[in-house]
MINU-351839 format. One record per residue: chain; x, y, z of N, C-alpha, C in turn. Coordinates in steps of 0.02 Angstrom, whole numbers. Layout:
N
   cadena      n.u      n.v      n.w     ca.u     ca.v     ca.w      c.u      c.v      c.w
        A        X        Y        Z        X        Y        Z        X        Y        Z
...
//
This chain:
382
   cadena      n.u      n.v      n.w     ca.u     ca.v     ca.w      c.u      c.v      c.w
        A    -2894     1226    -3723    -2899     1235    -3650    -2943     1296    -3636
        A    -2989     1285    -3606    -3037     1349    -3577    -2988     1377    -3519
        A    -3040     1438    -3495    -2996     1483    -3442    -2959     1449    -3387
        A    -3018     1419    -3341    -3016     1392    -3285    -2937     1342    -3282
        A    -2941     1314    -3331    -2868     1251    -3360    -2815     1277    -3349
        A    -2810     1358    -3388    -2758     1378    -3397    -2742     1406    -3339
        A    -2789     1463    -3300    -2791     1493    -3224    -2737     1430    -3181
        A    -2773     1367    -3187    -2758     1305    -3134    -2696     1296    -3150
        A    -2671     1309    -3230    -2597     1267    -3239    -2547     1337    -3224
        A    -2563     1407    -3224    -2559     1443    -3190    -2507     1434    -3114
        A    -2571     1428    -3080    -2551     1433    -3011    -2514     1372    -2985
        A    -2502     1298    -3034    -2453     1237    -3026    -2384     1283    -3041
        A    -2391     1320    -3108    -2322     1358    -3116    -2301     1396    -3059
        A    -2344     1444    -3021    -2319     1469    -2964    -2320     1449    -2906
        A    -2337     1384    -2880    -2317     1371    -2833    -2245     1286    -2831
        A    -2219     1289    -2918    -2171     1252    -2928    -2192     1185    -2948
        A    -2275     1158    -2939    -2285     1103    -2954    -2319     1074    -3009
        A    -2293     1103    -3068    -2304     1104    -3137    -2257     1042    -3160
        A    -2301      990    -3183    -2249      933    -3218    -2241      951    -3283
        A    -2188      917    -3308    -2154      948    -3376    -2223      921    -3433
        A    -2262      874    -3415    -2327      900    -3473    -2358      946    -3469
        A    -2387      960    -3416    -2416     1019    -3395    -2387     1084    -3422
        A    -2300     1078    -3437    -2288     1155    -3460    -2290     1156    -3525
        A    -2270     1100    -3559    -2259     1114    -3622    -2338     1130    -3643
        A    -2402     1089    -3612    -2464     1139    -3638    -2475     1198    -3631
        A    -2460     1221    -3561    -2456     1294    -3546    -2419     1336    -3608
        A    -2332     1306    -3615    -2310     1343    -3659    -2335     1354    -3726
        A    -2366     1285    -3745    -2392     1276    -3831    -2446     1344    -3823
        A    -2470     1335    -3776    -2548     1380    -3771    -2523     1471    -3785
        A    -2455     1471    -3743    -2451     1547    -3744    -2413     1561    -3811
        A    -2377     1517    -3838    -2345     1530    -3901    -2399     1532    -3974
        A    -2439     1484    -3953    -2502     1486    -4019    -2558     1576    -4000
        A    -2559     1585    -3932    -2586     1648    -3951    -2534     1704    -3970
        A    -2458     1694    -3968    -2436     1734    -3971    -2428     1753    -4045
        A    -2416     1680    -4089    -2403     1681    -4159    -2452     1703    -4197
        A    -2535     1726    -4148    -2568     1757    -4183    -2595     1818    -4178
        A    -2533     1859    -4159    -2527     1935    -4135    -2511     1997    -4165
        A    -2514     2045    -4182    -2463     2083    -4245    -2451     2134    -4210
        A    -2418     2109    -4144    -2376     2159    -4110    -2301     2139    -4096
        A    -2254     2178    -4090    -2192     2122    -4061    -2179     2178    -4008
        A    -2152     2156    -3955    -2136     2191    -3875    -2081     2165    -3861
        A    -2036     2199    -3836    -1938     2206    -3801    -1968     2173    -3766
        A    -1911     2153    -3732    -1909     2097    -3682    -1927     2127    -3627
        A    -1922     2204    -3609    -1933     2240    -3531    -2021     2229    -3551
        A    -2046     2254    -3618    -2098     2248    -3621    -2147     2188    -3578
        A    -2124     2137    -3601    -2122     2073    -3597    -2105     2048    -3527
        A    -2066     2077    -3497    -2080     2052    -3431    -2150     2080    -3387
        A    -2152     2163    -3393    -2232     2203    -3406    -2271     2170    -3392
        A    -2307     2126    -3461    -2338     2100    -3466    -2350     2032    -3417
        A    -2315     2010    -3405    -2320     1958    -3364    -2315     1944    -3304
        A    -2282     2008    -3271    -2294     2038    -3227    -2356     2065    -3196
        A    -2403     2087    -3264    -2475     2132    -3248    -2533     2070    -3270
        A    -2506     2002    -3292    -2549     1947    -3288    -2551     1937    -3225
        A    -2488     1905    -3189    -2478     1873    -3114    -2524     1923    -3074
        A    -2511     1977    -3065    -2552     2041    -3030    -2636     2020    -3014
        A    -2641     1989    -3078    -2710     2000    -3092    -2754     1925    -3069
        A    -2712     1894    -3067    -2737     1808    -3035    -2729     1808    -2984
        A    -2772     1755    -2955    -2777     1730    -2861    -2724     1707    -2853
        A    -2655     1706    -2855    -2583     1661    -2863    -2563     1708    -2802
        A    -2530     1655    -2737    -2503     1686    -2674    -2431     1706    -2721
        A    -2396     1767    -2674    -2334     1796    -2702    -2272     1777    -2694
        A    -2240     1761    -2714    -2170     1751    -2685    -2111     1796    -2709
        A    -2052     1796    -2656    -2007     1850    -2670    -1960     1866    -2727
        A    -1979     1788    -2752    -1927     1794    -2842    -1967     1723    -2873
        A    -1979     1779    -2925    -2003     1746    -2980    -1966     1710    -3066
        A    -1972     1636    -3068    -1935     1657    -3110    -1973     1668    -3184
        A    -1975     1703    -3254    -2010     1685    -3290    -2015     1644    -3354
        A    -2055     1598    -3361    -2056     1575    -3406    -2051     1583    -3494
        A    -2088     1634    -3504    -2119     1627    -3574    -2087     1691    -3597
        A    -2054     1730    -3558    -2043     1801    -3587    -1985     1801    -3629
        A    -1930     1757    -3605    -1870     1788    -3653    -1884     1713    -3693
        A    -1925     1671    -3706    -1927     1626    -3731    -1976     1654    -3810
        A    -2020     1677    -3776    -2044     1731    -3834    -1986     1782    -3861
        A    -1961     1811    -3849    -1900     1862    -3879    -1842     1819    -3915
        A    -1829     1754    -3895    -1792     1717    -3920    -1827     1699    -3989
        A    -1880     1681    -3990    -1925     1643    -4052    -1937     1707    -4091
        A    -1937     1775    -4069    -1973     1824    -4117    -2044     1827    -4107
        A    -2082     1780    -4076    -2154     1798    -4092    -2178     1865    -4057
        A    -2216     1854    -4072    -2256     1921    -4035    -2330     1903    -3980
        A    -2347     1963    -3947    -2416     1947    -3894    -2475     1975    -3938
        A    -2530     1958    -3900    -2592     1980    -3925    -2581     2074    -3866
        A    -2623     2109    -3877    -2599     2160    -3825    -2656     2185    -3815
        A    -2706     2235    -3744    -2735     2271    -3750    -2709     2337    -3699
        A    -2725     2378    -3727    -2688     2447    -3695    -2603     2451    -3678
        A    -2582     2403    -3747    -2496     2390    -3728    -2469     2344    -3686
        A    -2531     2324    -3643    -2524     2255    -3606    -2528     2182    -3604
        A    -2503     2135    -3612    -2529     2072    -3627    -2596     2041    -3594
        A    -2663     2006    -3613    -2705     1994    -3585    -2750     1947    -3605
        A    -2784     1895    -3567    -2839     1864    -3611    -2919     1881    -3596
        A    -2965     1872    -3614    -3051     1863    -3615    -3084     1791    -3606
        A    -3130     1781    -3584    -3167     1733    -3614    -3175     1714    -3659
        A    -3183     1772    -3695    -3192     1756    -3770    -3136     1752    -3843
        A    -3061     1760    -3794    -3035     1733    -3842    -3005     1667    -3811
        A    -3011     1627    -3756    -3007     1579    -3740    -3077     1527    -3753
        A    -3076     1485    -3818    -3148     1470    -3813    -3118     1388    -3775
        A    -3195     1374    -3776    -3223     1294    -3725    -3197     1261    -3779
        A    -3187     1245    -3845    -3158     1204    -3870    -3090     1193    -3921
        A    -3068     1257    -3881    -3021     1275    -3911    -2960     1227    -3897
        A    -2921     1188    -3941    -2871     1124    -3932    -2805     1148    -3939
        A    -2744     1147    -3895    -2695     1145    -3924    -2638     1095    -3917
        A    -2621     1068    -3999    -2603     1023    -3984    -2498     1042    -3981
        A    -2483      985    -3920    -2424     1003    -3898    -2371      977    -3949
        A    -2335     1030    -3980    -2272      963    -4027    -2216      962    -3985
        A    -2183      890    -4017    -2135      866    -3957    -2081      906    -3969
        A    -2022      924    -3934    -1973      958    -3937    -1930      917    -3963
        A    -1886      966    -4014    -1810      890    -4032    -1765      870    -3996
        A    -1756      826    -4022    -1720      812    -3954    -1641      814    -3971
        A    -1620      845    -3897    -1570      896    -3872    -1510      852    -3911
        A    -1445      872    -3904    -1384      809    -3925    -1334      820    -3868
        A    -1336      764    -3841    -1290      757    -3785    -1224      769    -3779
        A    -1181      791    -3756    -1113      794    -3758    -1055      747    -3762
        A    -1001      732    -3772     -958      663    -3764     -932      648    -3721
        A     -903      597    -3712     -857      580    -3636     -809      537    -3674
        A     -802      475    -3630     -729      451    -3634     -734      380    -3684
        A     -722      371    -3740     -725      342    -3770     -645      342    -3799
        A     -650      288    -3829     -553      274    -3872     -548      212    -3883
        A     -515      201    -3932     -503      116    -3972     -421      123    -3963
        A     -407       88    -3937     -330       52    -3940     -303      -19    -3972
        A     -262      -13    -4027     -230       -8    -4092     -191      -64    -4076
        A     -183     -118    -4025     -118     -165    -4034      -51     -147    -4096
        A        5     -177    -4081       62     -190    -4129       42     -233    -4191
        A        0     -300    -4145      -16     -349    -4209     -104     -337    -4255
        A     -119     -272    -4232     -181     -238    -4268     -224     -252    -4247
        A     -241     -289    -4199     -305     -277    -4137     -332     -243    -4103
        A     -387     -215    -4125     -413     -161    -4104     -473     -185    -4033
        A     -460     -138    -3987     -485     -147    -3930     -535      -74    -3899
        A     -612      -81    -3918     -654      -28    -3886     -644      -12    -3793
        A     -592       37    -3780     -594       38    -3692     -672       60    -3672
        A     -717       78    -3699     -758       68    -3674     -803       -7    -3648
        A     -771      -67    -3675     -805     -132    -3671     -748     -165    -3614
        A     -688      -98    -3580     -658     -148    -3533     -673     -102    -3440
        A     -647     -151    -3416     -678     -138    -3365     -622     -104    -3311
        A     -597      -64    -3260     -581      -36    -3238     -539     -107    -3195
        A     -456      -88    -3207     -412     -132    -3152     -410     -203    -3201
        A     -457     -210    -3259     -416     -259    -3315     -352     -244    -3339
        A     -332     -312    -3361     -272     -315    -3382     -297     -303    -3484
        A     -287     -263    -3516     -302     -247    -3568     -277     -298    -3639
        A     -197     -299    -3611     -160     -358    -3680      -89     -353    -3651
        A      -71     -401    -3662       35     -413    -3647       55     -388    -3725
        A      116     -342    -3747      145     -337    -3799      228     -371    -3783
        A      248     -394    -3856      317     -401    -3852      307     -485    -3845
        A      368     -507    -3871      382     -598    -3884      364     -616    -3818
        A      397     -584    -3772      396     -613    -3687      355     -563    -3667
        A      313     -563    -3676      257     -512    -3634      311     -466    -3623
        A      351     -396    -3647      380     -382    -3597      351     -326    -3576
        A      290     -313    -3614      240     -231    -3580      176     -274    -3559
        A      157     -251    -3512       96     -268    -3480       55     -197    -3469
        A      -19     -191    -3511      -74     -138    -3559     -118     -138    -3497
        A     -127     -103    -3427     -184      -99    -3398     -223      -52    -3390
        A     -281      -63    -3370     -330        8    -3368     -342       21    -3280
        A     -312       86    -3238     -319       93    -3177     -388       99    -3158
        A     -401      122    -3069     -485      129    -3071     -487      172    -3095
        A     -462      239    -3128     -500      294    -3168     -512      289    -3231
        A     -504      229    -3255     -503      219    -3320     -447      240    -3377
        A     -408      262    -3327     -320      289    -3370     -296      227    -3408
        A     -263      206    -3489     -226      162    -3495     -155      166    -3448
        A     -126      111    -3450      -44      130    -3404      -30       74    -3454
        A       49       72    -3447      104       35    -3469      153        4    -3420
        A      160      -66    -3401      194      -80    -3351      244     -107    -3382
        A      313     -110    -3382      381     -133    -3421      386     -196    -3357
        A      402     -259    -3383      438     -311    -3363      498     -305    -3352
        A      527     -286    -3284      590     -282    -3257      632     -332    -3293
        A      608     -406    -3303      659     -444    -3331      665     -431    -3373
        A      651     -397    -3431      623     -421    -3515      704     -370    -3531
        A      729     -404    -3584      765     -393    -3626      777     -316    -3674
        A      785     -268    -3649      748     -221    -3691      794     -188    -3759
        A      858     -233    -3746      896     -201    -3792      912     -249    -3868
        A      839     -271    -3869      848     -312    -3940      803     -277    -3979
        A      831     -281    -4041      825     -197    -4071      754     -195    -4102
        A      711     -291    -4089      647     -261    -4117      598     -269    -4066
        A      624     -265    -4005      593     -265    -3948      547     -231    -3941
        A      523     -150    -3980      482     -114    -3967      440     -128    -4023
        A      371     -122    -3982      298     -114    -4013      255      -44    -4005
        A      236      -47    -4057      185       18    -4084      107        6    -4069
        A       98       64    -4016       16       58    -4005       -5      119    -4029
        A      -53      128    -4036      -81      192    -4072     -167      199    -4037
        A     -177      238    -4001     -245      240    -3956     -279      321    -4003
        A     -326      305    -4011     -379      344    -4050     -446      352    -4036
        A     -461      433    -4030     -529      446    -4022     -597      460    -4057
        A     -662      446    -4056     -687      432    -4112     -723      557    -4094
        A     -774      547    -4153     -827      619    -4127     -850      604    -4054
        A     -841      645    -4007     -897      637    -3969     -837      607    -3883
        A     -772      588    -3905     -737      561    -3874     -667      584    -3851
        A     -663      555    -3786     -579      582    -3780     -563      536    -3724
        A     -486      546    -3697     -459      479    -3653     -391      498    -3648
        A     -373      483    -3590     -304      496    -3558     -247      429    -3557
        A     -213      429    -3552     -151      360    -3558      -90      401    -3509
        A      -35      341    -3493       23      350    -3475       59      312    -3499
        A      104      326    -3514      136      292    -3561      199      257    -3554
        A      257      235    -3547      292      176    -3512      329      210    -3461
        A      356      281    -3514      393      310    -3490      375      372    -3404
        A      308      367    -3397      263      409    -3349      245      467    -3390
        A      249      480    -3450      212      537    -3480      164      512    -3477
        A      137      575    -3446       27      594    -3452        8      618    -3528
        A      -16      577    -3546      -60      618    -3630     -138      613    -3614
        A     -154      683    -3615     -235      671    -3639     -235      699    -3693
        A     -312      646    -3735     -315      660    -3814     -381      666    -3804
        A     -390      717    -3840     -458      756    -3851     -494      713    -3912
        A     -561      734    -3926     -590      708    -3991     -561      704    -4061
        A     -563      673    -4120     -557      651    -4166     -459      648    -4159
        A     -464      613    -4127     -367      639    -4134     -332      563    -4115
        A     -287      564    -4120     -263      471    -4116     -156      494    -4100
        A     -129      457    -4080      -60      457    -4054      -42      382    -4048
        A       24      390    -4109       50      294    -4103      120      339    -4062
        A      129      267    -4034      178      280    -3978      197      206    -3961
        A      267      201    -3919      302      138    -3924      300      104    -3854
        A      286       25    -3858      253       11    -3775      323       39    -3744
        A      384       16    -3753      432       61    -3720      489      108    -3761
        A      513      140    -3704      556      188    -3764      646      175    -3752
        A      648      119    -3798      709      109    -3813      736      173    -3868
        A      824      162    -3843      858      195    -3890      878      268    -3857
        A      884      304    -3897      919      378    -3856      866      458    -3877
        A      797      423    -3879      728      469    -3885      669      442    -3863
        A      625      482    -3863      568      451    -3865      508      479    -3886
        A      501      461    -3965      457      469    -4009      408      468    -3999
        A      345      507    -4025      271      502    -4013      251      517    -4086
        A      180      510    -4127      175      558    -4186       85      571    -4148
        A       73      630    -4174       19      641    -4168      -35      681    -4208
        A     -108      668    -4217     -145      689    -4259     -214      705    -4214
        A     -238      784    -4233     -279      807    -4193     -250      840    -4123
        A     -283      850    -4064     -252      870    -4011     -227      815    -3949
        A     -188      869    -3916     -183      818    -3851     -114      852    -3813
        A     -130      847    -3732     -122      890    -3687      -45      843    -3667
        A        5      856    -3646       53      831    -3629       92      854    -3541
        A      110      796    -3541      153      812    -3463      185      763    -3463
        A      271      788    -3476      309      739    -3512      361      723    -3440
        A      353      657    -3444      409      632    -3384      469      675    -3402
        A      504      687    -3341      590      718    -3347      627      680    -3371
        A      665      678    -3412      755      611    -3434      766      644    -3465
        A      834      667    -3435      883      712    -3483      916      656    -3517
        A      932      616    -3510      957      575    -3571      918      544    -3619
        A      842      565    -3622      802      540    -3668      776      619    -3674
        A      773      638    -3762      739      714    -3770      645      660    -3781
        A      588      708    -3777      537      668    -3798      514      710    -3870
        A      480      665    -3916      479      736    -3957      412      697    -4005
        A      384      739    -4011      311      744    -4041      321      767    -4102
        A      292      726    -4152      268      746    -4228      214      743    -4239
        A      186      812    -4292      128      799    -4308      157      853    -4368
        A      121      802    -4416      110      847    -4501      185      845    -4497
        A      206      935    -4530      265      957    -4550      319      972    -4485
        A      271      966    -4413      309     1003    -4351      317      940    -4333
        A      381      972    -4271      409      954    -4235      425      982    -4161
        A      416      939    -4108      399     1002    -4052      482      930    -4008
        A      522      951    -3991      578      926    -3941      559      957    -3870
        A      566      920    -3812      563      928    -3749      579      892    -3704
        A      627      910    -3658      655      854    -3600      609      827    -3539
        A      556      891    -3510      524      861    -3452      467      941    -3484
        A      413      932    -3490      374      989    -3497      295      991    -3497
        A      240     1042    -3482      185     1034    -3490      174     1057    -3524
        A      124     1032    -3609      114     1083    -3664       69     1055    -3715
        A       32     1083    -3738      -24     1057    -3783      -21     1075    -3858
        A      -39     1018    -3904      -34     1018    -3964     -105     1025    -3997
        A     -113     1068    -4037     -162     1075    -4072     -160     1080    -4144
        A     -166     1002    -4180     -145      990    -4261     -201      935    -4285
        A     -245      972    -4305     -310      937    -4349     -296      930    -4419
        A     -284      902    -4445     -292      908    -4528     -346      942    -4547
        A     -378      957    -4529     -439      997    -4564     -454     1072    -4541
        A     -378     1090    -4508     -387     1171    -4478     -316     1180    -4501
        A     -306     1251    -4533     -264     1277    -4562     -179     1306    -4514
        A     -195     1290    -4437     -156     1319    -4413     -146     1266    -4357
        A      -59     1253    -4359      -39     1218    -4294      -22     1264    -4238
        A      -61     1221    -4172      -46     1270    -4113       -1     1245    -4076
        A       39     1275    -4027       84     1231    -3984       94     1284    -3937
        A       67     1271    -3874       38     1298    -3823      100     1286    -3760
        A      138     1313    -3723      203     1311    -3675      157     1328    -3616
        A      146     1283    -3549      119     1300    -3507      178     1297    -3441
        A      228     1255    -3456      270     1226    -3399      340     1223    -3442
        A      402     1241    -3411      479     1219    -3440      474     1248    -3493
        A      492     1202    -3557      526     1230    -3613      525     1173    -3673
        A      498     1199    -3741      497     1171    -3794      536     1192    -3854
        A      561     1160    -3889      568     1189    -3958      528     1155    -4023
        A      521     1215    -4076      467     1187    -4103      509     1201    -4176
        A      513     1137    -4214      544     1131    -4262      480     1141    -4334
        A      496     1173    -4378      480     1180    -4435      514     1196    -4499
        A      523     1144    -4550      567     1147    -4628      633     1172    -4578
        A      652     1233    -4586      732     1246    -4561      739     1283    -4504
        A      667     1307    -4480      664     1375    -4437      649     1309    -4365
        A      690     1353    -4295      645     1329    -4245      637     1374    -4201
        A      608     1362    -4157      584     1437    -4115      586     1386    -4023
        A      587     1417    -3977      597     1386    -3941      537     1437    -3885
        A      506     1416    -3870      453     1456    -3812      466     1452    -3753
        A      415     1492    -3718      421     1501    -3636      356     1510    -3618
        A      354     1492    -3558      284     1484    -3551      229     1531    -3547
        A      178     1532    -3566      112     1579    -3579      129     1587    -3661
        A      169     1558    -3676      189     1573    -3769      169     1513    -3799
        A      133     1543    -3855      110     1476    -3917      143     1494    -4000
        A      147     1445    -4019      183     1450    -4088      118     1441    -4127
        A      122     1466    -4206       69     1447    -4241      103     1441    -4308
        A       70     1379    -4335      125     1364    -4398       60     1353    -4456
        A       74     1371    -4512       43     1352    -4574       52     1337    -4610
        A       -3     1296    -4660       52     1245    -4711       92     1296    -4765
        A       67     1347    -4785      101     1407    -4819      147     1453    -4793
        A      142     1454    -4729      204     1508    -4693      270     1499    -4699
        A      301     1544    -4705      371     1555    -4710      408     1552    -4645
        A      362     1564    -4576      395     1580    -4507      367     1552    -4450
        A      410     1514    -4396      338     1510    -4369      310     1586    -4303
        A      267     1573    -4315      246     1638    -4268      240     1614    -4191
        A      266     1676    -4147      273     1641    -4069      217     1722    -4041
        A      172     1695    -4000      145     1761    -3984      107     1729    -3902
        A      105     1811    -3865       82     1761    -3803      -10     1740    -3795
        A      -36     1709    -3746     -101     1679    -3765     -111     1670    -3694
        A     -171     1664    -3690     -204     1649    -3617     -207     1553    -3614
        A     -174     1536    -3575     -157     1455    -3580     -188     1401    -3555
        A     -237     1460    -3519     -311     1403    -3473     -357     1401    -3525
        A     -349     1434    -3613     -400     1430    -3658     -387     1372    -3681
        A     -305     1374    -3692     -287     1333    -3720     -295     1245    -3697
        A     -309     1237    -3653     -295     1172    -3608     -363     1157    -3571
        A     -414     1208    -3593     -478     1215    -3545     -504     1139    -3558
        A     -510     1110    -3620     -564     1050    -3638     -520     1005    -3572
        A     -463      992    -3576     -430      958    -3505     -466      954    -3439
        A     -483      998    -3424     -546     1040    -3361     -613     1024    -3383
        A     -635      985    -3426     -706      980    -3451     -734     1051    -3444
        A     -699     1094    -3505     -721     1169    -3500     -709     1203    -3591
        A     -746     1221    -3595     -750     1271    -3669     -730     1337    -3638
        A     -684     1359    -3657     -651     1423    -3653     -630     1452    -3707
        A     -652     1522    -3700     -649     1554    -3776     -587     1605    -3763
        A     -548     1636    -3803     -499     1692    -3797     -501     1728    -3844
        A     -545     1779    -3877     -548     1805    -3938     -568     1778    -3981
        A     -607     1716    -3979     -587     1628    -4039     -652     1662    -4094
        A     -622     1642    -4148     -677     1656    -4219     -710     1611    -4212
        A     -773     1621    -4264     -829     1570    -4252     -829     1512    -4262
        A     -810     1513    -4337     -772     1442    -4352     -732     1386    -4310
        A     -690     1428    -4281     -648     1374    -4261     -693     1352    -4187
        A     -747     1386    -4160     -770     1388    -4085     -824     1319    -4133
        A     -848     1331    -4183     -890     1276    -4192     -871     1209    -4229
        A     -777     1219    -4227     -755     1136    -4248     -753     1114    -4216
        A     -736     1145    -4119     -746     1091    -4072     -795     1079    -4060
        A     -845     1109    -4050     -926     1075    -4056     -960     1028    -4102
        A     -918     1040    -4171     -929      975    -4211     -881      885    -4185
        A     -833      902    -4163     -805      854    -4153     -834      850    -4067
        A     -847      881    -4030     -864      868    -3970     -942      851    -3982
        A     -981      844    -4017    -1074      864    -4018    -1072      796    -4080
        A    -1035      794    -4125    -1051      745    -4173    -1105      772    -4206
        A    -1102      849    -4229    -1118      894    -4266    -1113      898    -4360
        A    -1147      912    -4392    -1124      943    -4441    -1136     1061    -4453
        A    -1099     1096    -4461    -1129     1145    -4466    -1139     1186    -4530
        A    -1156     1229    -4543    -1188     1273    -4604    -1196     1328    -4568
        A    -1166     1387    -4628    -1158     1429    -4614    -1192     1487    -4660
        A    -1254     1529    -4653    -1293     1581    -4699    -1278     1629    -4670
        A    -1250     1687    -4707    -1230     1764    -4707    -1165     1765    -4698
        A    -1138     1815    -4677    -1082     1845    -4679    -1071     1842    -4582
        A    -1039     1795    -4560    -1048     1792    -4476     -953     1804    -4477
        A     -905     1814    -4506     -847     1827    -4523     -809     1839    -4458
        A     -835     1885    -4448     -798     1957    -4391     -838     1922    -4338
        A     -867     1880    -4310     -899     1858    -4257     -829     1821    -4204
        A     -827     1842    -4154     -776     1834    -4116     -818     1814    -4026
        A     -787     1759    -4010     -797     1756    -3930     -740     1737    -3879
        A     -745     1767    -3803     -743     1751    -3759     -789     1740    -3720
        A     -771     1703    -3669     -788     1666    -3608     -802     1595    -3629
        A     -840     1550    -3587     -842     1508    -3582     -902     1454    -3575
        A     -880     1389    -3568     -939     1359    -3520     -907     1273    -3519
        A     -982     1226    -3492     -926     1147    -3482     -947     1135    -3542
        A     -926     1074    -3525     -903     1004    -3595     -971      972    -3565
        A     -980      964    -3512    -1037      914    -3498    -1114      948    -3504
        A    -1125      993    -3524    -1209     1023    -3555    -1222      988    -3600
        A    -1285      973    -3634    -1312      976    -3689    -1303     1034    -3731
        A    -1299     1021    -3816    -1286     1090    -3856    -1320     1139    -3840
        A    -1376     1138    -3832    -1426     1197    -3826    -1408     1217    -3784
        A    -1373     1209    -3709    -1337     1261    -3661    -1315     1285    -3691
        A    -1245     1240    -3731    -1193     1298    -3752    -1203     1332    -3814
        A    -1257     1315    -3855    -1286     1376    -3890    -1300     1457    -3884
        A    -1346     1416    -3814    -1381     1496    -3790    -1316     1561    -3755
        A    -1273     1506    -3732    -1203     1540    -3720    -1174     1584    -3772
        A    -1165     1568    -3822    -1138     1577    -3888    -1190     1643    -3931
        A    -1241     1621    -3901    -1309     1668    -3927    -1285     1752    -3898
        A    -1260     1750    -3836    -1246     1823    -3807    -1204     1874    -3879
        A    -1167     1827    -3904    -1103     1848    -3944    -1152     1906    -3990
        A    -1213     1895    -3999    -1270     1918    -4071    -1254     1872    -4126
        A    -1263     1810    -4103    -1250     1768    -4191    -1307     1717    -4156
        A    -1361     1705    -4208    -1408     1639    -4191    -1396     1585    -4227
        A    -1431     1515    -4207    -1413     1451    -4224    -1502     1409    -4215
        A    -1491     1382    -4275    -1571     1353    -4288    -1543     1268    -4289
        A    -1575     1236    -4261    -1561     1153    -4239    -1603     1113    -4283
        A    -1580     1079    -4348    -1626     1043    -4387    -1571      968    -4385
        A    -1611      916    -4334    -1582      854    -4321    -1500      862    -4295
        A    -1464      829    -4322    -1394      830    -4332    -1352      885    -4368
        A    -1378      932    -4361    -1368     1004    -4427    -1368     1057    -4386
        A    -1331     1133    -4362    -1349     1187    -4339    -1334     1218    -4395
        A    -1370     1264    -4397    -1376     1325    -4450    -1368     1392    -4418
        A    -1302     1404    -4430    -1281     1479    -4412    -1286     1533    -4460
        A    -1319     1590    -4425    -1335     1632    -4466    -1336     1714    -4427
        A    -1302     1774    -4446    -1306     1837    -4402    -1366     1871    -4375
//
């Protein structure tokens, strides 16, 4: 691109009507002179500079600017060409046939939504993404006596057949609804418990709850809001735990592939059974259990961290790196890698579920830890 090109794509940038080809040449253009610079300039530098370009062109002013290339350069490391400490070009280092060619950017990885396979009694598996909102999903039981629908929000529900027989002892059927990477999905369940289940995580559960409990088992996470019946306790298994509760709001966090069960008390009252010990919480209190511990540990926690993915929200509370990038693997359909010593790397705050990674990268980037994007792969490194 000669001068005049660049001047013109210039003044499209400042007056907003720069199409996204147009920038990525602009950008290729300022990054190839930059990569051939042997200066590097702070970012105040760097705004300077681009500041004392704009100055210098016929471009009308406006009262906020935003800039392009500056912290995008500080992000990459490159550096400017400089004269007198300032960024600048010539004629003559812009020549008439000078080409630059644009490479495509990778492309971004989208975030997940609501995906889930539901598990029939007789092993029929059903993608809710292939059903349609206000279908009737499947009848369980000899006499239909559960009727499987999906509301307009796409919630499963459980409707019990007033007539149906419920006290024949093999009357109950086992559904088991499961989320794949990338996925999650809410149900209600016969009894009016609300379960949402987050990514990679799955919950068999009974179309109704005969008998004098009502059993759930569960693997991975998932948010609870358990109908009231004092004559039915409800009680959740996962792994070695055991969590009992009559009417309560409270979230389970048990991956097989993370070393620590969480069990999060937001509403009422749980008890949380382990080998011989149980501990019983209150709310803003989480238990944490390990497959090696002797105790379980009860300590208090900020509980909007805990329950944030519920909110289509990443919320951090002190969280190590590791564990901040297993939900991004199971939410991103990620693999990650990890070079240096990033150990002691710790975050708070936040951001949504619905960005592309590279938002919540650059989020993550404040912490001082960077991340290099090769396909399906981030590479973390201090």
């Amino acid at each position: 691109m000669n001068e005049s090109e660049i001047l013109a794509l210039l003044q499209k940038y400042q007056e907003g009507t720069l199409s996204n080809e147009d920038k990525d040449k602009l950008e290729a253009w300022y990054l190839h002179k930059a990569s051939n610079s042997n200066r590097q300039l702070s970012e105040y530098e760097l705004e300077d500079s681009y500041e004392h370009l704009k100055s210098k062109l016929p471009l009308a002013q406006k009262a906020k600017v935003v800039s392009l290339w500056p912290r995008v350069a500080v992000a990459a490391s490159v550096t400017l060409l400089l004269g007198s400490g300032i960024f600048y070009f010539t004629k003559s280092e812009v020549k008439e046939e000078e080409k630059i060619q644009v490479v495509e950017k990778p492309k971004d990885i989208a975030p997940g939504g609501n995906k889930g396979i539901l598990t029939l009694s007789n092993g029929k598996q059903i993608v809710l993404s292939d059903v349609s909102a206000k279908d009737i999903i499947a009848k369980e039981g000899e006499e239909d006596e559960v009727t499987i629908k999906m509301d307009a929000n796409g919630v499963i529900t459980y409707v019990i057949n007033p007539n149906a027989d419920s006290s024949k002892e093999n009357a109950n059927s086992f559904n088991t609804l499961s989320t794949p990477t990338g996925g999650q999905y809410n149900i209600v369940l016969a009894d009016g418990t609300k379960v949402f289940l987050n990514a990679v995580s799955s919950i068999k559960y009974p179309t109704q709850f005969n008998g004098d409990e009502r059993t759930v088992e569960l693997e991975g996470e998932a948010y609870f809001e358990v109908a009231k019946d004092k004559s039915k306790p409800f009680i959740v298994k996962s792994d070695n735990q055991k969590i009992q509760v009559l009417g309560t709001h409270f979230n389970v966090h048990a991956y097989n592939n993370e070393a620590i069960i969480k069990t999060t008390l937001l509403e009422g009252s749980v008890a949380v059974a382990f080998r011989n010990q149980t501990a019983i919480l209150k709310p803003g209190q989480q238990s944490n259990i390990t497959e090696n511990s002797t105790k379980i540990t009860v300590k208090e926690v900020d509980t909007e961290a805990a329950i944030a993915w519920t909110n289509g929200r990443f919320k951090f509370d002190n969280a190590d790196l590791k564990s901040v990038m297993k939900q991004l693997e199971r939410w991103y359909g990620i693999k990650v890698e990890y070079r240096g010593d990033v150990s002691d790397v710790r975050f708070n705050g936040g951001t949504f579920r619905n960005k592309n990674l590279s938002e919540v990268l650059k989020v993550l980037e404040l912490s001082n830890i960077k991340f290099r994007v090769e396909g399906k792969t981030i590479i973390v490194y201090p």
